[in-house]
N, CA, C and O atoms as CSV, one atom per row, in Angstrom:
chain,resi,resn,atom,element,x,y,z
A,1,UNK,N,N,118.607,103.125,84.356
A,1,UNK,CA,C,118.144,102.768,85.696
A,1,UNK,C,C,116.618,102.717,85.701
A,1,UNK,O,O,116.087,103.648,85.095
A,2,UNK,N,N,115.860,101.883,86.222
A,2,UNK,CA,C,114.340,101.617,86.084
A,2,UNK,C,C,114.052,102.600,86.903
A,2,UNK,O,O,114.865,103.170,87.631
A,3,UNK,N,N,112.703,102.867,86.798
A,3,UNK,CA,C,112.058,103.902,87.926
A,3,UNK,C,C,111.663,103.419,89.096
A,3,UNK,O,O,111.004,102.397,89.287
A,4,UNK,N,N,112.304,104.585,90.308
A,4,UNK,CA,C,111.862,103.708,91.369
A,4,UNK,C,C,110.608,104.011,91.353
A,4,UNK,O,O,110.343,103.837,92.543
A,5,UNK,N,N,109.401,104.422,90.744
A,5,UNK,CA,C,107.865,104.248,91.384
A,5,UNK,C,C,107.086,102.728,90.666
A,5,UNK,O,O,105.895,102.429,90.754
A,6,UNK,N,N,108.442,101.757,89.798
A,6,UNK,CA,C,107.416,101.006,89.470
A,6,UNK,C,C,108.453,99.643,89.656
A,6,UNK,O,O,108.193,98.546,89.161
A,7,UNK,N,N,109.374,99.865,90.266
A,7,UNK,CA,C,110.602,98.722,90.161
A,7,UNK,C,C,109.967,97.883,91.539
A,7,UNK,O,O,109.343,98.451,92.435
A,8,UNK,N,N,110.264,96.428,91.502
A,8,UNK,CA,C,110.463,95.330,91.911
A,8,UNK,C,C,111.629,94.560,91.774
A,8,UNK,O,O,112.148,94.106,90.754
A,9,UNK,N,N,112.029,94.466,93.178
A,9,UNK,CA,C,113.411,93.865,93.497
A,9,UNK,C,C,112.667,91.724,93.801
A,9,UNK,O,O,112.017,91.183,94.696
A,10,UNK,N,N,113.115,91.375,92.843
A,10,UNK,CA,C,113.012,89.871,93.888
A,10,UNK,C,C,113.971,88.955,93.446
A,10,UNK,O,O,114.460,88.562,92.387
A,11,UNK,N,N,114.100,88.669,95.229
A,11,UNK,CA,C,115.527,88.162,95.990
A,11,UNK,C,C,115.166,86.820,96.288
A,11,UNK,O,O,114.237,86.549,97.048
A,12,UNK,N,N,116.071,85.728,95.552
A,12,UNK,CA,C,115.962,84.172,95.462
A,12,UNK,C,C,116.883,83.478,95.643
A,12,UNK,O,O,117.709,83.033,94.847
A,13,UNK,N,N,116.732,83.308,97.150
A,13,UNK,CA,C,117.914,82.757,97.823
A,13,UNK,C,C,117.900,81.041,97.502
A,13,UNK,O,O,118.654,80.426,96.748
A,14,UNK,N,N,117.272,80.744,97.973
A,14,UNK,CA,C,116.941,79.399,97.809
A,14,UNK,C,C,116.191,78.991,96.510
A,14,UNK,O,O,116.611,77.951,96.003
A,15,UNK,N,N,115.061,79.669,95.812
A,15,UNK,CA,C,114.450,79.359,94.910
A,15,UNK,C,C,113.128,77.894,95.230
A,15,UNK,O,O,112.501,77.785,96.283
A,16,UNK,N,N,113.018,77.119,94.251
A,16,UNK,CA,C,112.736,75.902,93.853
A,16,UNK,C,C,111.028,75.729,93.886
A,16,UNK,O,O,110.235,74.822,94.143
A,17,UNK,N,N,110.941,77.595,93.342
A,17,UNK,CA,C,109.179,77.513,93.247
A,17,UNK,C,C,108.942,77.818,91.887
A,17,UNK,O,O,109.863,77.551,91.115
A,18,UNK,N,N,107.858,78.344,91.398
A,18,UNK,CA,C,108.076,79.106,89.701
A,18,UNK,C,C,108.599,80.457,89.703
A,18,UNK,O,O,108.448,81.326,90.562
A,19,UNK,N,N,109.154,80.496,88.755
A,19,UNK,CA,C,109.450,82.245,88.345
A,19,UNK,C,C,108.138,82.983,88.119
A,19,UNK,O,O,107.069,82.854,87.522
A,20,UNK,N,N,108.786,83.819,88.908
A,20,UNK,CA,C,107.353,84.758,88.732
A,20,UNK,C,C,107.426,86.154,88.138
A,20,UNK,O,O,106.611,87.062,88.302
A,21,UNK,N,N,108.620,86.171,87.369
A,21,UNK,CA,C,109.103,87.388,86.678
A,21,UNK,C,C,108.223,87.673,85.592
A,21,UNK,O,O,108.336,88.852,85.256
A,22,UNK,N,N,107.341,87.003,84.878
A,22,UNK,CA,C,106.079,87.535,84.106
A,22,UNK,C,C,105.208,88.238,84.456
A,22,UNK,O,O,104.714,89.267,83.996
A,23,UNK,N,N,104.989,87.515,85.485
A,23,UNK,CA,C,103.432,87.713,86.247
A,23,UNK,C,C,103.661,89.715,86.516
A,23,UNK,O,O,103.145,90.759,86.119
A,24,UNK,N,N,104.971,89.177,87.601
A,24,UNK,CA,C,105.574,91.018,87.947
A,24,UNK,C,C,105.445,91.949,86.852
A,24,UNK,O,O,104.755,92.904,87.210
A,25,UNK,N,N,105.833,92.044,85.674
A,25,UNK,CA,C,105.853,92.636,84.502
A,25,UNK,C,C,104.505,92.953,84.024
A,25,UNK,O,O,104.195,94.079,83.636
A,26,UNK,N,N,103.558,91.771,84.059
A,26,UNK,CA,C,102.147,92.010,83.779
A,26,UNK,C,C,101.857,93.142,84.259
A,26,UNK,O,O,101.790,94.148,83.552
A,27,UNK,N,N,101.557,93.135,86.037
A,27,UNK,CA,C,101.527,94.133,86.858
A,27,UNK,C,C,102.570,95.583,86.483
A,27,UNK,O,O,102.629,96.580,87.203
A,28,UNK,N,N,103.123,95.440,85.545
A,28,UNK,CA,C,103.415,96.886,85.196
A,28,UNK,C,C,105.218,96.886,85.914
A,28,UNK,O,O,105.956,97.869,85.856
A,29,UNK,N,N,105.501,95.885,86.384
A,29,UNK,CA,C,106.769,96.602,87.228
A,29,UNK,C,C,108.325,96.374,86.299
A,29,UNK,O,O,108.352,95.729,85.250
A,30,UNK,N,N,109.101,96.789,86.686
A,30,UNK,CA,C,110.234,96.756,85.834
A,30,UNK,C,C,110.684,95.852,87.245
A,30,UNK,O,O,110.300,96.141,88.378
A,31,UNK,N,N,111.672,94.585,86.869
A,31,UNK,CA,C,112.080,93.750,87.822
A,31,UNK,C,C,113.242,93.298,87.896
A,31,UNK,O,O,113.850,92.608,87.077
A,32,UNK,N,N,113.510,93.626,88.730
A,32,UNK,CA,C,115.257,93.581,89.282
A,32,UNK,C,C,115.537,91.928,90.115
A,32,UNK,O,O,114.700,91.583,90.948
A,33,UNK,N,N,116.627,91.083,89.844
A,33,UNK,CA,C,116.521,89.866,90.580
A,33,UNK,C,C,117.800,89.636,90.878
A,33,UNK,O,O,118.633,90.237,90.199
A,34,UNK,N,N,118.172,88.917,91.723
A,34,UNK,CA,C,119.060,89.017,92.590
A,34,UNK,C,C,118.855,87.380,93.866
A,34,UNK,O,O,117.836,87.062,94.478
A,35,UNK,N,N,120.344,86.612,93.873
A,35,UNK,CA,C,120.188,85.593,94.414
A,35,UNK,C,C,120.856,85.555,96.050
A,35,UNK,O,O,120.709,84.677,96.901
A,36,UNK,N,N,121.577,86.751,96.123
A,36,UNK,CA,C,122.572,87.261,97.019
A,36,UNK,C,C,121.981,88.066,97.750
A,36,UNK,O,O,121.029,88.617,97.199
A,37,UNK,N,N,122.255,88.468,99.211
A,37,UNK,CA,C,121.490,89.226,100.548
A,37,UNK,C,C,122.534,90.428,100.122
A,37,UNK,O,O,122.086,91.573,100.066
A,38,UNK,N,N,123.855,90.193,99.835
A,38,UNK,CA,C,124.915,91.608,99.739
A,38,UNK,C,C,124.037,92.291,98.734
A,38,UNK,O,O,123.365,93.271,99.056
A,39,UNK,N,N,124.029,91.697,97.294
A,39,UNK,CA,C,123.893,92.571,96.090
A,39,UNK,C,C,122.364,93.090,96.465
A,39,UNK,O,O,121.946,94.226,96.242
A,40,UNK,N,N,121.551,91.906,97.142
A,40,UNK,CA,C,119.987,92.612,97.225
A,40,UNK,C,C,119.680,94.252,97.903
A,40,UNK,O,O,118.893,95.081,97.448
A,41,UNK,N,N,120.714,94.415,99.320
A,41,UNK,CA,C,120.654,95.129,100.053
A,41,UNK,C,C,121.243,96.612,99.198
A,41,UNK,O,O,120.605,97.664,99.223
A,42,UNK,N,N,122.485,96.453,98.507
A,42,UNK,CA,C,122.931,97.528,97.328
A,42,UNK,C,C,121.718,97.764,96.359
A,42,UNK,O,O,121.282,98.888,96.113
A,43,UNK,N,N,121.259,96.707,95.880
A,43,UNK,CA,C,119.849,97.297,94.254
A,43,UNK,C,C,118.938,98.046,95.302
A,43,UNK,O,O,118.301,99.026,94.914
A,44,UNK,N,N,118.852,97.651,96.544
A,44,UNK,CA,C,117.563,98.653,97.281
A,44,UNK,C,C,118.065,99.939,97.386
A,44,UNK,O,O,117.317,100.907,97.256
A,45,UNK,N,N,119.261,100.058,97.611
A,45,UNK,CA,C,120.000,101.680,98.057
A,45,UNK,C,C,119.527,102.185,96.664
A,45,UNK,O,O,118.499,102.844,96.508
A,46,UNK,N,N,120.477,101.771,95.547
A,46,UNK,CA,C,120.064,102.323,94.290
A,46,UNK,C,C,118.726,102.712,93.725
A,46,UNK,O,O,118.377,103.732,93.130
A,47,UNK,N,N,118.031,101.560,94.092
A,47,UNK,CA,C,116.789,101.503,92.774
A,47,UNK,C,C,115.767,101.606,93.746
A,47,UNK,O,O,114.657,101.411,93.251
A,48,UNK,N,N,115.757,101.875,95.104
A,48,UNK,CA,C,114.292,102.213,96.133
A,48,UNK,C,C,113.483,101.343,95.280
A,48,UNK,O,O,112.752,101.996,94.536
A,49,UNK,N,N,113.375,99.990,95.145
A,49,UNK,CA,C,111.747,99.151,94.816
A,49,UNK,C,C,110.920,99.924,95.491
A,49,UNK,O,O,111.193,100.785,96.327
A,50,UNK,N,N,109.710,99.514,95.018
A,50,UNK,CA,C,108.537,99.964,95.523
A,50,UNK,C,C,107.978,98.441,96.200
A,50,UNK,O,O,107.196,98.281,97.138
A,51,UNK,N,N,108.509,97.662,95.567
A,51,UNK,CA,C,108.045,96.284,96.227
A,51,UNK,C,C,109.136,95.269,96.022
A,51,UNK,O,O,109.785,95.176,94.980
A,52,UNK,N,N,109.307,94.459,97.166
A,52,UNK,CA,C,110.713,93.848,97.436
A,52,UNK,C,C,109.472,92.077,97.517
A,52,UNK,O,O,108.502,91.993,98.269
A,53,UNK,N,N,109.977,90.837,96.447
A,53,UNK,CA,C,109.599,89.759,96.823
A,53,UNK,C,C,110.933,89.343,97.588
A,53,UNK,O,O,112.088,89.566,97.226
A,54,UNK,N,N,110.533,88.741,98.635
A,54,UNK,CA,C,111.991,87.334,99.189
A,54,UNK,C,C,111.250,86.321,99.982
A,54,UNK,O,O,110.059,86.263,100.285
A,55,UNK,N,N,112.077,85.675,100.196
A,55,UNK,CA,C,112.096,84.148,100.927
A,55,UNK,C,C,112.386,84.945,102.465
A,55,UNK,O,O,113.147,85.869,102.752
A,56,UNK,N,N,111.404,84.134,103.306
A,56,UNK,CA,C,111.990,83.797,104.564
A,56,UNK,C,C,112.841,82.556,104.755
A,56,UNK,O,O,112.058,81.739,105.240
A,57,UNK,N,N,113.890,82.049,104.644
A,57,UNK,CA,C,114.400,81.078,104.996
A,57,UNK,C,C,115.175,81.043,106.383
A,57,UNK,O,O,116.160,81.723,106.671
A,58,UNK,N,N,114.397,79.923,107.342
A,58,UNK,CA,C,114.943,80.074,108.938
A,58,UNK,C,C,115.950,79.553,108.788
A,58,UNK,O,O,115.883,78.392,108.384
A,59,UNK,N,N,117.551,80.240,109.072
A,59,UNK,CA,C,118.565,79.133,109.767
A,59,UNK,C,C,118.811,79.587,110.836
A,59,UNK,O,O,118.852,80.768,111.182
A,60,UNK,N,N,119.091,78.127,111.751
A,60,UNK,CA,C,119.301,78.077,113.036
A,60,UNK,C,C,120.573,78.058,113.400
A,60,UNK,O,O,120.987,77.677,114.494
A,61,UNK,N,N,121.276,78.500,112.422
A,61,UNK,CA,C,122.874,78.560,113.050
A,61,UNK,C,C,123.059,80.048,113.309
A,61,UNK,O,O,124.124,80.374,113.833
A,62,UNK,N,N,122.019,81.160,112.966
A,62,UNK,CA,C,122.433,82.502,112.939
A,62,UNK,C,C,121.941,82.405,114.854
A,62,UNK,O,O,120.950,81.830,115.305
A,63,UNK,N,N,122.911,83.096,115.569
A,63,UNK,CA,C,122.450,83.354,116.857
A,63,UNK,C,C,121.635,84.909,117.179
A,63,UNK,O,O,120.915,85.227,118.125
A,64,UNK,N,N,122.006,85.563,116.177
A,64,UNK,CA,C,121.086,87.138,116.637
A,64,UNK,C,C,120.044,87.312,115.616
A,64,UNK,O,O,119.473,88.403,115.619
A,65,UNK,N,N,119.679,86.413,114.717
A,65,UNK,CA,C,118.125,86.575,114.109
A,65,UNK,C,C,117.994,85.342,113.366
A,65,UNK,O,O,118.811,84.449,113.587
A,66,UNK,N,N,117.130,85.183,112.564
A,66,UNK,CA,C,116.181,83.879,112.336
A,66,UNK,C,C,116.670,83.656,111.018
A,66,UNK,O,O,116.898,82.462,110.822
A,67,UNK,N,N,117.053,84.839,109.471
A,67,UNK,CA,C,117.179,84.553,108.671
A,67,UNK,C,C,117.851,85.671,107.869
A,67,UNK,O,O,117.926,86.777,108.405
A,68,UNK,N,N,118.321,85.505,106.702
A,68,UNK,CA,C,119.242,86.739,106.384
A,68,UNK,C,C,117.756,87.501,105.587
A,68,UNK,O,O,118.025,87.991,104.490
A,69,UNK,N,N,116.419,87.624,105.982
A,69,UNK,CA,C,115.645,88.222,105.297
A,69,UNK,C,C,115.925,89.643,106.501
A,69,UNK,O,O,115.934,90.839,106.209
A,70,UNK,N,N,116.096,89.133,107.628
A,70,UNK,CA,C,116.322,90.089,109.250
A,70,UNK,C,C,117.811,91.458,108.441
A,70,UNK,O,O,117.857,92.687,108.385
A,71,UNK,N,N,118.620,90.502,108.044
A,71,UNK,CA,C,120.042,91.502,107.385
A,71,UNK,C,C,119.336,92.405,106.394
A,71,UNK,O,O,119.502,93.625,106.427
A,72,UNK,N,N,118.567,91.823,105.535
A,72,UNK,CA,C,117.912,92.938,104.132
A,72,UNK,C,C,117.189,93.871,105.102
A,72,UNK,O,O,117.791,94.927,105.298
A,73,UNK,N,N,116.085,93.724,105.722
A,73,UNK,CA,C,115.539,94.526,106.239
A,73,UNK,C,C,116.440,95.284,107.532
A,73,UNK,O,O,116.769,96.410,107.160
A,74,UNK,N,N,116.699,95.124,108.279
A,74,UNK,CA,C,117.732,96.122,109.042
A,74,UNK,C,C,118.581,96.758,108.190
A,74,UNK,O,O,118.408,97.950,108.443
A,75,UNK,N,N,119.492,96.657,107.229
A,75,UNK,CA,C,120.359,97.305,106.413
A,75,UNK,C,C,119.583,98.474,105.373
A,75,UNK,O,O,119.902,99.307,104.525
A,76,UNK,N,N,118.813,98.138,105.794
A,76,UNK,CA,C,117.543,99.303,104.536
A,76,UNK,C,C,116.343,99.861,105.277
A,76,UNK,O,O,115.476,100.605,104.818
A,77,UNK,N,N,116.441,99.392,106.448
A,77,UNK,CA,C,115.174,100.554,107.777
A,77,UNK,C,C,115.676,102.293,107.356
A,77,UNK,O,O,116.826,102.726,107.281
A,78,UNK,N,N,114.594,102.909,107.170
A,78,UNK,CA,C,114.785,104.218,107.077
A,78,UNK,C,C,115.156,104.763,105.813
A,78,UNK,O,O,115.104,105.984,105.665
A,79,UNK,N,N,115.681,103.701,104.483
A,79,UNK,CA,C,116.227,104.359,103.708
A,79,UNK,C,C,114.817,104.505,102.989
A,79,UNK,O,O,114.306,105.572,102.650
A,80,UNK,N,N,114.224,103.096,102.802
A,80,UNK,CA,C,113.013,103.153,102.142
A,80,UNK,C,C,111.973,102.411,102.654
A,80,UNK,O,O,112.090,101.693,103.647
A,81,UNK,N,N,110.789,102.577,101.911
A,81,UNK,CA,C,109.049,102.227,102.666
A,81,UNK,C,C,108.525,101.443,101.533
A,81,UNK,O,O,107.547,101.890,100.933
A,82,UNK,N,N,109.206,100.016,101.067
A,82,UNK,CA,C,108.949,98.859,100.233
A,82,UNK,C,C,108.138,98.074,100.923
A,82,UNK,O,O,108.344,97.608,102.043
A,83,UNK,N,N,107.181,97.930,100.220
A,83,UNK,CA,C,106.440,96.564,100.540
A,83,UNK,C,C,107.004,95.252,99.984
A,83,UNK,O,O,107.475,94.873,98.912
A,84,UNK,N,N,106.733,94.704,101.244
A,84,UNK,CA,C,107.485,93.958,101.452
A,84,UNK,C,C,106.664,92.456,100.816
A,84,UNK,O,O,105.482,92.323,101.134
A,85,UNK,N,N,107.090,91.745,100.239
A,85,UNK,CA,C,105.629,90.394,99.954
A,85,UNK,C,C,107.246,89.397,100.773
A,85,UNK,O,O,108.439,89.619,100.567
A,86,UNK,N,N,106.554,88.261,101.746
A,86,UNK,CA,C,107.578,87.342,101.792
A,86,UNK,C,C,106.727,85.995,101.605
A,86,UNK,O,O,105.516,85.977,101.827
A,87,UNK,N,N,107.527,84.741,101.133
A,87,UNK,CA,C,107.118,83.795,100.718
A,87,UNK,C,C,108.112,82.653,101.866
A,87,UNK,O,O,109.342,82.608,101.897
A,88,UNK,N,N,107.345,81.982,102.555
A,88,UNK,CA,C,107.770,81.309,103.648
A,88,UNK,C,C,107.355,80.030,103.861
A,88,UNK,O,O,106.124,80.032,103.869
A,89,UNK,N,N,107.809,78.907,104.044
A,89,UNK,CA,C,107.834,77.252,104.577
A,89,UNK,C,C,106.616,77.069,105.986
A,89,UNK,O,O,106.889,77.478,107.115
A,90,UNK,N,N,105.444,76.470,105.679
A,90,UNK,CA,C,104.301,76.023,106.742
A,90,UNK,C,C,105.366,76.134,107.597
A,90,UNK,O,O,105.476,77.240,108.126
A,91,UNK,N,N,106.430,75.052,107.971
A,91,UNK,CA,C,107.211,73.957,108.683
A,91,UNK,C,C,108.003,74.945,109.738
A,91,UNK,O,O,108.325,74.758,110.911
A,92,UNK,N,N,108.199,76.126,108.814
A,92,UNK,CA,C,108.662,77.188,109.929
A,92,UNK,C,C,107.772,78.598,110.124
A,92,UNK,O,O,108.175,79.752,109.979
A,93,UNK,N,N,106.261,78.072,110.547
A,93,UNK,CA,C,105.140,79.260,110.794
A,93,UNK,C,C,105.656,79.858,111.914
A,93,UNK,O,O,105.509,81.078,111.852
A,94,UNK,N,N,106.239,79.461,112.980
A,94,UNK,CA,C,106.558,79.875,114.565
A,94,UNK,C,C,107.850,80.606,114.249
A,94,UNK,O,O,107.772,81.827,114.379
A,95,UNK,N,N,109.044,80.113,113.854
A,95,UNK,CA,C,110.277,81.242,113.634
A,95,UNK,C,C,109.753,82.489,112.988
A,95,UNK,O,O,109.721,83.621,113.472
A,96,UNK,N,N,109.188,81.923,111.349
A,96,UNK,CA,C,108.064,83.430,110.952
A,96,UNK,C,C,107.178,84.273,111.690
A,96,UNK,O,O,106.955,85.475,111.540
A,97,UNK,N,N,106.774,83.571,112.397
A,97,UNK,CA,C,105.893,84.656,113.665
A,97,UNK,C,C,106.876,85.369,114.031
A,97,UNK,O,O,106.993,86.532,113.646
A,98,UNK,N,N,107.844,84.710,114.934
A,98,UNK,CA,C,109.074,85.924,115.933
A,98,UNK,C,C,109.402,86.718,114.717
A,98,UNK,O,O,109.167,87.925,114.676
A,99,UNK,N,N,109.925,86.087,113.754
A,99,UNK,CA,C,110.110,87.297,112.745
A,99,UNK,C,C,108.882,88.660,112.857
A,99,UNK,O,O,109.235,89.761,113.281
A,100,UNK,N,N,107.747,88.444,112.511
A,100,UNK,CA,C,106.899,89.298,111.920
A,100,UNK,C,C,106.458,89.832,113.426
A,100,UNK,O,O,105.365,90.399,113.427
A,101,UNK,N,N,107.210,89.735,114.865
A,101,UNK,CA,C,107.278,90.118,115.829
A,101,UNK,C,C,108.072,91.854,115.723
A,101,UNK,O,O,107.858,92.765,116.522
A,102,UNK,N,N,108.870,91.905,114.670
A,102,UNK,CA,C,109.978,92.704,114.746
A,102,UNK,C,C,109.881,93.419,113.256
A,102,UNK,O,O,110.338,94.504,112.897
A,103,UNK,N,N,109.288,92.644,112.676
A,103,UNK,CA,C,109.641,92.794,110.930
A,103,UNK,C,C,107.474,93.540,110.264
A,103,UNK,O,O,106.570,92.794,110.639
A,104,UNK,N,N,107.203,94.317,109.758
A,104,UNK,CA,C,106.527,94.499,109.150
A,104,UNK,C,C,106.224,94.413,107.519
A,104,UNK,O,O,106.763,95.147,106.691
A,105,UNK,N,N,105.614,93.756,107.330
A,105,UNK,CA,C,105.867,92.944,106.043
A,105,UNK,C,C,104.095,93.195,104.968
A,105,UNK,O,O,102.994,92.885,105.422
A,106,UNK,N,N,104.256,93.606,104.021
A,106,UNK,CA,C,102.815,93.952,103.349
A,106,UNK,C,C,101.727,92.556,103.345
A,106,UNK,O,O,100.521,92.531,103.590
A,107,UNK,N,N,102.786,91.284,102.916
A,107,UNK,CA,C,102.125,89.998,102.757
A,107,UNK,C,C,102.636,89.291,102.892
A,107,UNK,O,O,103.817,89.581,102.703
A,108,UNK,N,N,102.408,87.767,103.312
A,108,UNK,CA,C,102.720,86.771,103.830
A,108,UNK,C,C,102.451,85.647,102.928
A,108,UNK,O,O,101.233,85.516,102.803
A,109,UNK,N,N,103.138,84.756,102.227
A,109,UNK,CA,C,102.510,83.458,100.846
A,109,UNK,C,C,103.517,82.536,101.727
A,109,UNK,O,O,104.716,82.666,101.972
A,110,UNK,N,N,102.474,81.464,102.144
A,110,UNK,CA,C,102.987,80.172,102.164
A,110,UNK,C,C,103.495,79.536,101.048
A,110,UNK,O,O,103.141,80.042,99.983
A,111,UNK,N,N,104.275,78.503,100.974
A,111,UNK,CA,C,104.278,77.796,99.842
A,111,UNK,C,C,103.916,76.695,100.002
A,111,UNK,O,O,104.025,76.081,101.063
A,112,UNK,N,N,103.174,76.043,98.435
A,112,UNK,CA,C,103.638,76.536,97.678
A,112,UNK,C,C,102.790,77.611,97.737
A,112,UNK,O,O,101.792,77.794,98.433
A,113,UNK,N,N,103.606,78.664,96.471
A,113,UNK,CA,C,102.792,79.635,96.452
A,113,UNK,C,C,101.919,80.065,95.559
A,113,UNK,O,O,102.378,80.394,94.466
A,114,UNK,N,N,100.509,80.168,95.777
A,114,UNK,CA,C,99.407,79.981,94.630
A,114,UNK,C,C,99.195,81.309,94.188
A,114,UNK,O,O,98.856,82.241,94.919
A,115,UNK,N,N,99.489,81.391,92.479
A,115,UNK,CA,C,99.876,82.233,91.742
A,115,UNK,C,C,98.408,83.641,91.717
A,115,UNK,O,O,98.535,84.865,91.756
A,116,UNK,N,N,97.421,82.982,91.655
A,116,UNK,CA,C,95.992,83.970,92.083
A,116,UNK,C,C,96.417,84.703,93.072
A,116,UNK,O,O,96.477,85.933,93.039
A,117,UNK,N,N,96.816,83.824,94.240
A,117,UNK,CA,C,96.911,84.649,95.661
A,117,UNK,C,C,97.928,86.049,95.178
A,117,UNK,O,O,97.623,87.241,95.201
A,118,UNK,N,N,99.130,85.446,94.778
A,118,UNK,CA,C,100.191,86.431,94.748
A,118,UNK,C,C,99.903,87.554,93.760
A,118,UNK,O,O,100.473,88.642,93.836
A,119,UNK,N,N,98.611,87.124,92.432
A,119,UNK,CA,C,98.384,88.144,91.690
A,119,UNK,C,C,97.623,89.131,92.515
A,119,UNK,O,O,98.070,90.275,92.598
A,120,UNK,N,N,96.183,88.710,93.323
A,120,UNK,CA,C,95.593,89.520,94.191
A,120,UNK,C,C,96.805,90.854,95.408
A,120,UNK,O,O,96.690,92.027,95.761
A,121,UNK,N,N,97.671,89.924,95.599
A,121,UNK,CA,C,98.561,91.063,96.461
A,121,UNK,C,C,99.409,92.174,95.780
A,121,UNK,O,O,99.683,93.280,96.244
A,122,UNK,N,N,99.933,91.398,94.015
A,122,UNK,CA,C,100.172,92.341,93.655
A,122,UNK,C,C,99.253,93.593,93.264
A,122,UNK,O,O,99.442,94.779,93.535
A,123,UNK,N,N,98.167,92.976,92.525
A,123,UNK,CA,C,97.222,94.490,92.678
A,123,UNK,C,C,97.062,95.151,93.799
A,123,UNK,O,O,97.037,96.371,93.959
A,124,UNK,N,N,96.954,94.321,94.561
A,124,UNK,CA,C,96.754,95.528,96.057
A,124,UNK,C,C,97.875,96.223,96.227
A,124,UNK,O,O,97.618,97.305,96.754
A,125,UNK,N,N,99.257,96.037,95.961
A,125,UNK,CA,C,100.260,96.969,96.153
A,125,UNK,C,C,100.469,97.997,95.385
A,125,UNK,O,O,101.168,98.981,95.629
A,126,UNK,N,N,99.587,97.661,94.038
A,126,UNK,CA,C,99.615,98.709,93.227
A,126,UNK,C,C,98.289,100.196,93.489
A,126,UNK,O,O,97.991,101.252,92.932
A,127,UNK,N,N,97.906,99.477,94.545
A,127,UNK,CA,C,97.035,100.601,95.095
A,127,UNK,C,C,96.954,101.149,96.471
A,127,UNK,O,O,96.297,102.189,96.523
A,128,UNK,N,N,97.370,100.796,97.438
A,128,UNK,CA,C,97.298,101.397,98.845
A,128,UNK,C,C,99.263,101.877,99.022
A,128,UNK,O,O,99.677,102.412,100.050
């Protein structure tokens, strides 16, 4: 089982950006991946990440929240204190707002997502 003080969970629902499973490793983390909201929400019980990557993806057919990023995070309030990085669509900045109305999140990457930016956030998570 990886350690939870250095594990990274990232959850790729949709995909269709680069893998960024190097980059994570650079940064020191042992990285857990996962394409599914069920299995993501179980590796968090287990393995407490210290830092969770996912997708915001808005669908508008859910009537009580914006995206199944709303299910990961409610199903894991209280168990653990992951920073959170989410990677989200310009096209849906306004559903992401109501989200981040409700949702506290370490960082925010538009896409695409520029690999500097995401290295800068990972160092910062490795320190505050």
């Amino acid at each position: 089982m990886p350690d939870a003080k250095n594990t990274l969970l990232a959850i790729t629902e949709l995909g269709g950006y680069p893998d960024f499973t190097s980059l994570y490793k650079h940064f020191g983390y042992q990285v857990l991946e996962t394409d599914n909201v069920r299995k993501a929400v179980k590796l968090i019980r287990q393995h407490l990440p210290v830092v969770i990557v996912a997708e915001f993806n808005f669908q508008s057919d859910f009537r009580d929240r914006t995206s199944s990023l709303e299910t990961i995070l409610s199903s894991t309030q209280g168990i653990i204190e992951s920073k959170m990085i989410v990677f989200y669509e310009q096209e849906y900045q306004h559903q992401y707002a109501r989200f981040l109305e409700r949702f506290e999140v370490f960082a925010s990457l538009a896409f695409p997502v520029d690999e500097k930016e995401l290295q800068c956030v990972l160092q910062r998570a490795l320190v505050e």
